[in-house]
TIVO-2410 file (N, C-alpha, C; in nm, 3 decimals):
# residues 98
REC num residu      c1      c2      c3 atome chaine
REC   1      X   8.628  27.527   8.887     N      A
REC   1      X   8.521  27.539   8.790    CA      A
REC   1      X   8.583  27.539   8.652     C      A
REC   2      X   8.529  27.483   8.560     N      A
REC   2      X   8.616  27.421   8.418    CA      A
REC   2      X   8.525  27.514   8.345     C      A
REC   3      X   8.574  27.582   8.227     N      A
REC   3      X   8.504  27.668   8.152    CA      A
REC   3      X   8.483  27.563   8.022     C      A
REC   4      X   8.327  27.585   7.965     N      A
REC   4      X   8.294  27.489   7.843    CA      A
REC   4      X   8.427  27.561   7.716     C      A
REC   5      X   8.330  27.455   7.608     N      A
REC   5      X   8.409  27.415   7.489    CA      A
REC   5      X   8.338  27.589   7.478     C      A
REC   6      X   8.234  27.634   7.490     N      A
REC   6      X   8.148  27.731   7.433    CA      A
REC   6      X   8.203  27.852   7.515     C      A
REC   7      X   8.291  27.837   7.593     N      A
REC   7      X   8.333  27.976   7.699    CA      A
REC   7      X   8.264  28.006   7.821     C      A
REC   8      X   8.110  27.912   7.855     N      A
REC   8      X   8.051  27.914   7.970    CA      A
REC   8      X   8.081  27.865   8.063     C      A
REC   9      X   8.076  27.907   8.170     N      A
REC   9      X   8.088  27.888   8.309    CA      A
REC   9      X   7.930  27.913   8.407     C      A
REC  10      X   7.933  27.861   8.490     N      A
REC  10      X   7.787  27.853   8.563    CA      A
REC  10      X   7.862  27.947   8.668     C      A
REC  11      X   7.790  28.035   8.692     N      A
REC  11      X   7.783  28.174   8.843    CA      A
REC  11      X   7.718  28.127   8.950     C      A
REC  12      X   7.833  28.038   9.093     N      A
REC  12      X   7.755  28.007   9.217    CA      A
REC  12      X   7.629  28.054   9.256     C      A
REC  13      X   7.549  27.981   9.308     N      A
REC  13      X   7.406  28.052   9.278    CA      A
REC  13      X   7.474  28.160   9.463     C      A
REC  14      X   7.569  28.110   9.514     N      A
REC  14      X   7.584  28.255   9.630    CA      A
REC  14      X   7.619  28.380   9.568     C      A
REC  15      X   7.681  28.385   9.506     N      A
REC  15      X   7.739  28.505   9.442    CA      A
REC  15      X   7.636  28.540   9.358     C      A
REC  16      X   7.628  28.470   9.250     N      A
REC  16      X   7.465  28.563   9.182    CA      A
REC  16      X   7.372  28.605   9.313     C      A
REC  17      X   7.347  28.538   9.389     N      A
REC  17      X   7.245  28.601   9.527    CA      A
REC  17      X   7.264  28.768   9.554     C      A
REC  18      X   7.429  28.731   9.570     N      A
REC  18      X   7.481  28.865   9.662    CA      A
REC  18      X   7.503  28.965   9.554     C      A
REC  19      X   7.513  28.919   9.427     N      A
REC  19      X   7.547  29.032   9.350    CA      A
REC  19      X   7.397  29.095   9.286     C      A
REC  20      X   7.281  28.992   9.343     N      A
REC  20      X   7.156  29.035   9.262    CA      A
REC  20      X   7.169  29.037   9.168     C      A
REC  21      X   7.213  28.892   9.065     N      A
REC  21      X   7.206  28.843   8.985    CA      A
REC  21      X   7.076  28.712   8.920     C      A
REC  22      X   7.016  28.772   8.835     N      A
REC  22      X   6.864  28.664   8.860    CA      A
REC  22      X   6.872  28.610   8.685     C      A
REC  23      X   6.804  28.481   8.678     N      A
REC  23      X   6.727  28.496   8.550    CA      A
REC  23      X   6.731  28.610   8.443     C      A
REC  24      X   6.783  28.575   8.374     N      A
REC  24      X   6.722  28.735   8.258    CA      A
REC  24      X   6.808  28.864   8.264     C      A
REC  25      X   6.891  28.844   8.382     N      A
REC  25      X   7.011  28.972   8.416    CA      A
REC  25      X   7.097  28.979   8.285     C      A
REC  26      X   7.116  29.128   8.301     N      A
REC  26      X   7.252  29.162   8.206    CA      A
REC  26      X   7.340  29.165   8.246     C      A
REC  27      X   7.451  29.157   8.191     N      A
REC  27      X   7.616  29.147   8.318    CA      A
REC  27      X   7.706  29.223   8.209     C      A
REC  28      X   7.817  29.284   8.254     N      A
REC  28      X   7.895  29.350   8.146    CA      A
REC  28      X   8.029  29.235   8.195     C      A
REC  29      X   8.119  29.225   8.085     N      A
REC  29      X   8.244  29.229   8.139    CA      A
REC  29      X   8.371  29.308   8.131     C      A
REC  30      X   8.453  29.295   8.206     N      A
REC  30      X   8.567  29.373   8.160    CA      A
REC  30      X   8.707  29.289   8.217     C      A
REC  31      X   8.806  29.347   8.225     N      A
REC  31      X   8.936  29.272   8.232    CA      A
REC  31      X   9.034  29.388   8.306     C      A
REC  32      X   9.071  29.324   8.411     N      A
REC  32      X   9.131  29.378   8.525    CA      A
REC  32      X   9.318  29.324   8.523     C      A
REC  33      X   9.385  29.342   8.450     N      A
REC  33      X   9.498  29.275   8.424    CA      A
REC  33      X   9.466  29.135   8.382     C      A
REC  34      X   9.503  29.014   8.509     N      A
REC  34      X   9.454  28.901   8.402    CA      A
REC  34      X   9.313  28.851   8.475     C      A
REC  35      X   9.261  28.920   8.560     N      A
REC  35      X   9.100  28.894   8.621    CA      A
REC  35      X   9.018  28.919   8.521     C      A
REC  36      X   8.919  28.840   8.490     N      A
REC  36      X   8.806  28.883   8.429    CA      A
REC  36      X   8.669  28.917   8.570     C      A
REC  37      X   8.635  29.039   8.507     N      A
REC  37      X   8.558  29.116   8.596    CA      A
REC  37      X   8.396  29.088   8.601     C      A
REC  38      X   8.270  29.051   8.616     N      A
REC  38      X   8.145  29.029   8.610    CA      A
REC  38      X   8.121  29.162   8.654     C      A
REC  39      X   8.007  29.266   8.559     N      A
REC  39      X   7.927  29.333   8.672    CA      A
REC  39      X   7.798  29.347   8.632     C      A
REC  40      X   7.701  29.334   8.681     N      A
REC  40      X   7.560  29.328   8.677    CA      A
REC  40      X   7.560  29.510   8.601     C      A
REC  41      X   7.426  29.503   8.490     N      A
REC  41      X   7.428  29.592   8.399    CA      A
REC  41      X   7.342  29.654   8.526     C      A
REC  42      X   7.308  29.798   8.542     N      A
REC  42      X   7.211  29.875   8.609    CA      A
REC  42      X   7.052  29.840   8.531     C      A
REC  43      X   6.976  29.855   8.629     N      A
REC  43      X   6.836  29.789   8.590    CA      A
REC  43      X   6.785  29.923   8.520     C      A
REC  44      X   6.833  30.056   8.552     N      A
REC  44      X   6.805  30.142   8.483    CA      A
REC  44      X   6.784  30.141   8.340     C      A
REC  45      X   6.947  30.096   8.315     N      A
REC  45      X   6.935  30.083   8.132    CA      A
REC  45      X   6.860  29.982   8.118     C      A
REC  46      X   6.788  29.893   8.136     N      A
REC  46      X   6.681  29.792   8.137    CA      A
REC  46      X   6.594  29.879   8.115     C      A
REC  47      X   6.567  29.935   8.237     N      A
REC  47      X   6.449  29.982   8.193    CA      A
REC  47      X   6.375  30.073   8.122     C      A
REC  48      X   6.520  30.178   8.074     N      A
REC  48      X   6.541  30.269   7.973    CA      A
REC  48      X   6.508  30.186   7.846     C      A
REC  49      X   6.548  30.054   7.795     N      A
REC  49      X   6.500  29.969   7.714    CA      A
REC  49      X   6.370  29.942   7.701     C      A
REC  50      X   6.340  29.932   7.803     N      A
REC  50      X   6.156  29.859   7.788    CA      A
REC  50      X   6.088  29.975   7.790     C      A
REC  51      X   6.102  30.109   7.848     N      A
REC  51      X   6.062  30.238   7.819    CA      A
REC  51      X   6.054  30.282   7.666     C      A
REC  52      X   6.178  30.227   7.614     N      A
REC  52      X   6.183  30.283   7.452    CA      A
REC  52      X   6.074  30.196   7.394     C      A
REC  53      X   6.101  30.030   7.438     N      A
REC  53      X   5.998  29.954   7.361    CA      A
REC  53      X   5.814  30.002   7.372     C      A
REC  54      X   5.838  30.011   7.482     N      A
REC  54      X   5.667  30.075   7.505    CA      A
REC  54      X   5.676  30.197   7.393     C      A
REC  55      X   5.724  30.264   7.419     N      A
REC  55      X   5.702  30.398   7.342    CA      A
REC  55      X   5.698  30.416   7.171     C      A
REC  56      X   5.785  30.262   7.138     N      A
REC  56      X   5.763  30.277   6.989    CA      A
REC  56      X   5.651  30.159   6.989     C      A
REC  57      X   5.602  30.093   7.076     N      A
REC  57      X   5.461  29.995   7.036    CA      A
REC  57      X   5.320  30.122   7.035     C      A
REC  58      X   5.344  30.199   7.108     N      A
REC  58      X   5.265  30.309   7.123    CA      A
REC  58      X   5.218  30.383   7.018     C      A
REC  59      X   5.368  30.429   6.961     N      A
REC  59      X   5.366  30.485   6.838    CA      A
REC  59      X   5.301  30.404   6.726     C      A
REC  60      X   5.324  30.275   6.660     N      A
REC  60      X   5.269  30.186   6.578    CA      A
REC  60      X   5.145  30.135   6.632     C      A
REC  61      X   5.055  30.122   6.729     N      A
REC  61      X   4.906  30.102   6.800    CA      A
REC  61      X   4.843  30.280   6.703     C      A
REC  62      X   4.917  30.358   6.720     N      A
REC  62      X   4.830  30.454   6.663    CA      A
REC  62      X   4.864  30.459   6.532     C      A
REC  63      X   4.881  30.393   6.462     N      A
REC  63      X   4.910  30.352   6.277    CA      A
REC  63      X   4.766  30.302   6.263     C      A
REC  64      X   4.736  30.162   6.405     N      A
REC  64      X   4.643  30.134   6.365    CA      A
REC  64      X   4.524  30.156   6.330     C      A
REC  65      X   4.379  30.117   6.238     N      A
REC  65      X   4.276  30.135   6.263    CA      A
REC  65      X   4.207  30.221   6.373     C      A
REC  66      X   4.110  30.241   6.387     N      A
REC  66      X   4.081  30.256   6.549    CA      A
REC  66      X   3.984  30.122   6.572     C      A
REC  67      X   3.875  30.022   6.510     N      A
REC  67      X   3.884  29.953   6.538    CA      A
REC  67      X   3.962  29.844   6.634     C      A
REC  68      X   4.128  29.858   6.605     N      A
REC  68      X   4.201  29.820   6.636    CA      A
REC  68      X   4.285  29.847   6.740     C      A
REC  69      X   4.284  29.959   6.760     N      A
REC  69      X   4.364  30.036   6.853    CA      A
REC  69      X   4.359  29.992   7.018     C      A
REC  70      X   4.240  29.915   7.079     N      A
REC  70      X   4.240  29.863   7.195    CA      A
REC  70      X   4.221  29.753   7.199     C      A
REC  71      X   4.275  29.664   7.098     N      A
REC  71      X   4.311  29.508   7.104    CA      A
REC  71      X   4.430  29.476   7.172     C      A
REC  72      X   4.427  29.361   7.202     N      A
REC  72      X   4.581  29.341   7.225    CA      A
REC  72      X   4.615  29.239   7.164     C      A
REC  73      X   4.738  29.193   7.202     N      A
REC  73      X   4.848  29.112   7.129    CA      A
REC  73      X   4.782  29.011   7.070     C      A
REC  74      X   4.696  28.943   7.165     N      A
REC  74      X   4.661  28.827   7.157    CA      A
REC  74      X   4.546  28.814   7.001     C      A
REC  75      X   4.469  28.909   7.063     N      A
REC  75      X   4.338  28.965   6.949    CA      A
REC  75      X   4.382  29.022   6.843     C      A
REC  76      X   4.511  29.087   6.780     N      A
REC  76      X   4.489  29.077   6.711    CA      A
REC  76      X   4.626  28.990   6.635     C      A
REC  77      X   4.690  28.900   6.666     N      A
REC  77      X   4.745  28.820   6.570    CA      A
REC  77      X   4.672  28.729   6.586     C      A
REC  78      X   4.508  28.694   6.639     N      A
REC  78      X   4.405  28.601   6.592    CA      A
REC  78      X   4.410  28.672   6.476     C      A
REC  79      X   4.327  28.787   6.485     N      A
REC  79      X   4.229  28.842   6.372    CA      A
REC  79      X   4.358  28.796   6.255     C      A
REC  80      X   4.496  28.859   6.247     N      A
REC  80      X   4.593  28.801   6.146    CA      A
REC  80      X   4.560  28.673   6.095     C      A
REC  81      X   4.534  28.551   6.204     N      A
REC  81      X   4.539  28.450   6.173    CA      A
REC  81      X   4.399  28.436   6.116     C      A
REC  82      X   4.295  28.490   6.128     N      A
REC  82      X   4.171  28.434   6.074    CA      A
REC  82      X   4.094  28.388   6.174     C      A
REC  83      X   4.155  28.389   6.286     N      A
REC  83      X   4.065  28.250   6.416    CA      A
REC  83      X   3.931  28.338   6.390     C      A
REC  84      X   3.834  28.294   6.485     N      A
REC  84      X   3.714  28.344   6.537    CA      A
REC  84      X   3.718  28.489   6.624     C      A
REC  85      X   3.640  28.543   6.610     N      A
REC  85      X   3.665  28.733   6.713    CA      A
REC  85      X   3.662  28.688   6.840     C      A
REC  86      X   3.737  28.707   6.953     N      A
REC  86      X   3.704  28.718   7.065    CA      A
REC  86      X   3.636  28.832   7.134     C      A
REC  87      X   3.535  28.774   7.219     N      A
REC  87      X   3.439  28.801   7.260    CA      A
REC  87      X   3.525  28.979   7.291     C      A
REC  88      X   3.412  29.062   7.405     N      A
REC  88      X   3.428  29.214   7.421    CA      A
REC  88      X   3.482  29.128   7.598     C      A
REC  89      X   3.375  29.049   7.590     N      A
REC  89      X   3.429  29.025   7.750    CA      A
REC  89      X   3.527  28.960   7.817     C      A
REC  90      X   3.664  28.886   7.735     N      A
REC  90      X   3.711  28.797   7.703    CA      A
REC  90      X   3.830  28.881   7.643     C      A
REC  91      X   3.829  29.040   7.652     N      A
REC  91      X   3.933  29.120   7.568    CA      A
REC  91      X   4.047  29.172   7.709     C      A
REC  92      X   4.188  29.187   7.673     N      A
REC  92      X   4.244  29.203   7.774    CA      A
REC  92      X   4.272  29.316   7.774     C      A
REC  93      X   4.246  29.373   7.898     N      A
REC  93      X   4.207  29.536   7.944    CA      A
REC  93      X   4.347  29.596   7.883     C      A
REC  94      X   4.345  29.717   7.831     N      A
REC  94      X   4.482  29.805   7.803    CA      A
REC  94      X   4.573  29.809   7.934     C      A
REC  95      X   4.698  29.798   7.883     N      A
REC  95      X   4.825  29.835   8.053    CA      A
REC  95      X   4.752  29.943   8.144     C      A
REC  96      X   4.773  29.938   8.213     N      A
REC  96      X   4.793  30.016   8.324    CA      A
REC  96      X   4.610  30.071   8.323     C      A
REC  97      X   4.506  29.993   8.318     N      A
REC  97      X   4.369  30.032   8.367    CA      A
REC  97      X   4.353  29.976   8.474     C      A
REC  98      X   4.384  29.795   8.502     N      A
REC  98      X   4.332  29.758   8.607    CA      A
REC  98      X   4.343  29.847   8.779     C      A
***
């Protein structure tokens, strides 16, 4: 396997399999004398990440209006943009109601 001009190398799709390596994974590296080491980041700190992100979108949703406060993404960087209001029925339910 030939490493690019850019330092990339492609990860056998067996070994990403076995290491539960997907799309979108984090990997750390490190250096083992002259081995370079791959290890898949824990999904924990992932999800310790997307935990924080929820929690500060949370925080800034209640900055908003209350008008505003049960829009979502979509509704309101229309309203930003000016488009037309979308409908009440046509609004996408808050996380975790369905």
């Amino acid at each position: 396997m030939q490493v690019s001009e850019k330092g990339q190398v492609t990860i056998p799709k067996r070994i990403r399999t076995a290491a539960g390596v997907a799309p979108g994974s984090e990997v750390a590296f490190s250096l083992e004398g002259s081995r370079i080491i791959i290890t898949p980041v824990a999904s924990s700190l992932r999800d310790d990440r997307r935990a924080a992100l929820r929690k500060a979108a949370a925080r800034v949703r209640t900055s908003f209006a209350p008008e505003f406060r049960q829009l979502g993404a979509d509704e309101i960087m229309a309203f930003l943009r000016g488009d037309e209001p979308v409908k009440a029925s046509r609004r996408a339910r808050p996380r975790g109601s369905r």
